[in-house]
C-alpha positions in Angstrom: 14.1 11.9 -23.4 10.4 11.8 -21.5 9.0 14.3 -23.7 10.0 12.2 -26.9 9.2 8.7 -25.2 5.5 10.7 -24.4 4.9 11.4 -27.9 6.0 7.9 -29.3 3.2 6.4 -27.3 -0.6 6.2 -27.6 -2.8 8.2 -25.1 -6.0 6.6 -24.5 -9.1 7.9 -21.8 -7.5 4.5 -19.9 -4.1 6.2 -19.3 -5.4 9.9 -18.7 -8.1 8.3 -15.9 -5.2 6.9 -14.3 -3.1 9.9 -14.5 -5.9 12.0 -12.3 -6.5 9.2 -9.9 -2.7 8.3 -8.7 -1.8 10.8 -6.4 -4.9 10.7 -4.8 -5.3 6.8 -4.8 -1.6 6.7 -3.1 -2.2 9.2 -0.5 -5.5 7.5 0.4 -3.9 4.3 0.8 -1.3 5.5 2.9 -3.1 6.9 5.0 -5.6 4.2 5.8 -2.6 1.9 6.4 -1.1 4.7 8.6 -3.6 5.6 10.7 -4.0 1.8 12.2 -1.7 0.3 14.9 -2.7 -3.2 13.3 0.1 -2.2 10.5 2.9 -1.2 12.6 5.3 -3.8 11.6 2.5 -6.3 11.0 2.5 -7.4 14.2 -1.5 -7.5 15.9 -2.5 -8.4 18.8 -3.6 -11.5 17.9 0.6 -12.3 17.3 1.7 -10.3 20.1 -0.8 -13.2 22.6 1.0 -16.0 20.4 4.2 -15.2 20.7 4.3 -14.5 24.3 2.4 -17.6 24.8 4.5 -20.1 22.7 8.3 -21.4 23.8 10.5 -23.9 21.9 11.4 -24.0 18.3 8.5 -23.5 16.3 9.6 -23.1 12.7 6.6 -22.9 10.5 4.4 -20.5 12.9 7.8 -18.0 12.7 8.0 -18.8 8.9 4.1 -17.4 9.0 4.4 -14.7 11.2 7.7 -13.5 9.1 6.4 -13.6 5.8 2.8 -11.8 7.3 5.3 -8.8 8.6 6.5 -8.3 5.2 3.4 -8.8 3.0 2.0 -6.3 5.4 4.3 -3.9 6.5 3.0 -1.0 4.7 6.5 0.9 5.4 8.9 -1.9 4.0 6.6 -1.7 0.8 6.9 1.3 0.2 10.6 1.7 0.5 11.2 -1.2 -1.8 8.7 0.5 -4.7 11.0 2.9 -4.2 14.1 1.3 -4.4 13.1 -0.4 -7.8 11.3 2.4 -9.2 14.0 3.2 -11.6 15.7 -0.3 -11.8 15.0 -2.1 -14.8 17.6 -5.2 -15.0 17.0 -7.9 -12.8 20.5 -8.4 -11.4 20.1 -4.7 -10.2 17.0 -5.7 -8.0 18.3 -8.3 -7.2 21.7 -6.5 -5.7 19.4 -3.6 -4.1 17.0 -6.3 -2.6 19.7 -8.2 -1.2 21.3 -5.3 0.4 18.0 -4.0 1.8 17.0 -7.8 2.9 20.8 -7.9 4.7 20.7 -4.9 7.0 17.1 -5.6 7.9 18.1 -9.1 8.8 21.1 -8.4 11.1 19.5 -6.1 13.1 16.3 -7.6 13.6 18.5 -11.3 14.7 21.1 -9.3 16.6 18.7 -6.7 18.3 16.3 -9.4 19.8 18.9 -11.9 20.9 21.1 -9.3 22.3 17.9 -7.0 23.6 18.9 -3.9 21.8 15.8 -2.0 20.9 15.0 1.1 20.2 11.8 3.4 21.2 9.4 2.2 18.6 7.9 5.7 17.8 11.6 7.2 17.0 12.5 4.2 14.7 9.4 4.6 13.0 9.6 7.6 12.5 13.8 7.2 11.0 11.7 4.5 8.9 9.4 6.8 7.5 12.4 9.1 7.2 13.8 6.3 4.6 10.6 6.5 2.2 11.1 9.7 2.0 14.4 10.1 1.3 14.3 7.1 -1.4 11.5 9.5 -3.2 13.7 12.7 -2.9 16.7 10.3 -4.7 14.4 9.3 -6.8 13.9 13.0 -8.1 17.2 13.6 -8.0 16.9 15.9 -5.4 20.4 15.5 -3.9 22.4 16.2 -7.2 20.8 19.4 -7.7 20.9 20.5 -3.7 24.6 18.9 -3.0 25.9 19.1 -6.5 26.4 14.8 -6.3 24.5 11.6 -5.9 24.7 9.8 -2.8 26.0 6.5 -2.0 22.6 4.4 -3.6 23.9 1.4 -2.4 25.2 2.0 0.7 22.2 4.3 1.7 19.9 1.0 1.0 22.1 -1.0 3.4 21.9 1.7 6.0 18.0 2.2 5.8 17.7 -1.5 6.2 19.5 -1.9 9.1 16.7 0.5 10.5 14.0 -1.3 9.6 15.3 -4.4 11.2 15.4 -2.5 14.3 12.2 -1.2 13.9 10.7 -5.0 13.8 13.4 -6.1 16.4 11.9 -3.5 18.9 8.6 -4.5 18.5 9.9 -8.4 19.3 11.5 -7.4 22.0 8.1 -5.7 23.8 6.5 -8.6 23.2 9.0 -11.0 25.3 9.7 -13.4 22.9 10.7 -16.8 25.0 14.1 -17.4 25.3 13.9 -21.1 24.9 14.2 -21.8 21.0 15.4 -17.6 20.3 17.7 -18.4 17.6 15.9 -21.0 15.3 12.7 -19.1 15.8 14.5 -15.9 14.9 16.1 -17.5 11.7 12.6 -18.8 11.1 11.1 -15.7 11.4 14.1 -14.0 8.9 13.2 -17.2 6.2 9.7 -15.6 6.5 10.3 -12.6 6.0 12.4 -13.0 2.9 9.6 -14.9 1.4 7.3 -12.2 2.0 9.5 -10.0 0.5 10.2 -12.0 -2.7 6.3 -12.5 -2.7 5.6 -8.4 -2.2 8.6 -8.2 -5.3 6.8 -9.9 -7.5 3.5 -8.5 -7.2 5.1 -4.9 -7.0 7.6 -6.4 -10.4 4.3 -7.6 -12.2 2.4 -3.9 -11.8 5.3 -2.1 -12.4 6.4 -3.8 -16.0 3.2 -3.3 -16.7 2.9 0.2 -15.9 5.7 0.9 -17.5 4.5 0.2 -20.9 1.8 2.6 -20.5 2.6 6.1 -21.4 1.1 7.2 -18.1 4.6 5.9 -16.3 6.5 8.4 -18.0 3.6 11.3 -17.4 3.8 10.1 -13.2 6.5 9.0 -12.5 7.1 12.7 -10.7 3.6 12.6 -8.9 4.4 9.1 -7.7 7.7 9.8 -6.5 5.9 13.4 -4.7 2.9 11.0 -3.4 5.4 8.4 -2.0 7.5 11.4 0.0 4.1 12.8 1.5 3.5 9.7 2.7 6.8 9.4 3.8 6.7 12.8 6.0 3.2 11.7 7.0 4.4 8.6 8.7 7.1 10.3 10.6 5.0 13.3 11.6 2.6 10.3 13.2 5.0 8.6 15.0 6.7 12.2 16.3 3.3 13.0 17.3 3.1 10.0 19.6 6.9 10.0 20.7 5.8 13.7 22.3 2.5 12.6 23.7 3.1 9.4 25.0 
């Protein structure tokens, strides 16, 4: 079906440029955003002072600083390319979206307001774990090594719950005042779903596009690979500092 869809589109020097530079471009990108503690969970410094500093409800600075995590949180965006690499109705993004956004919302509310949290190295690491898994689905790895497809759905719900622990941890270092926890919290979540519609669209828009051009078909594979790689170098980062902190 590739191989036919391949020949039924135009080449052009546009689409075979692009095909060289993708892997590369990816891996490059990844790793810049990898290698800086400013994009571990979008929280900087600069937040970490505010919100120790702050107390009350304070709905529109949460709304902010929820919407920054997403539009920044290198790992969540890379798991949700993933997620919709291969969906192509909108009520099917919108299903695996929703399940993504619900297990990363209960955890992150219930972890800070009950102080669960877990060491931030480890659940980055499971995080980057989740990338690369999504890639290795995305090849249909799993039906060729277990002979059957996973649980797409339920897996999506499960790596989301991680990733709310991941951000719930980091809250938690950063002794979020107690006075005004829950509206902040829910604040914070409204935030972070509009970052995440936000990061969608952007991510929707390249992606239609990209999928017009006979390049898609050509790398989807190398993408998938390039996504993984950075997947494994994520958690090989964060193992790293689990063992020498």
């Amino acid at each position: 079906m590739h191989s036919l869809l391949q020949d039924r589109l135009p080449r052009s020097p546009w689409a075979m440029w692009q095909s060289r530079l993708l892997l590369p471009s990816i891996l490059f990108l990844c790793l810049l955003f990898g290698t800086s503690d400013v994009w571990a969970h979008a929280v900087t410094a600069g937040d970490k002072g505010y919100i120790q500093e702050i107390s009350g409800v304070n709905l529109l600075p949460f709304m902010y600083l929820g919407a920054k995590h997403m539009m920044t949180g290198y790992d969540h965006l890379l798991f949700l390319f993933g997620v919709i690499f291969f969906l192509y109705r909108l009520s099917h993004i919108g299903l695996y979206v929703s399940l993504f956004a619900l297990g990363h919302s209960t955890t992150m509310i219930l972890g800070v307001y009950f102080n669960v949290g877990i060491n931030s190295y480890l659940i980055d690491a499971i995080i980057g774990l989740s990338v690369v898994y999504k890639a290795l689905d995305n090849l249909g790895a799993f039906q060729r090594w277990l002979g059957f497809q996973p649980n797409t759905k339920v897996a999506t719900l499960v790596f989301g719950l991680f990733h709310g622990f991941g951000l719930a941890t980091k809250i938690i270092e950063y002794e979020i005042s107690p006075d005004g926890l829950v509206p902040n919290l829910l604040a914070f979540n409204v935030g972070v779903e509009i970052g995440q519609l936000l990061a969608l669209t952007v991510i929707l828009i390249g992606m239609s596009y990209w999928r017009r051009t006979p390049s898609f078909v050509r790398n989807a594979y190398t993408a998938n690979v390039a996504m993984m790689s950075a997947g494994f170098i994520l958690v090989g980062m964060q193992l790293t500092g689990y063992f020498v902190s």
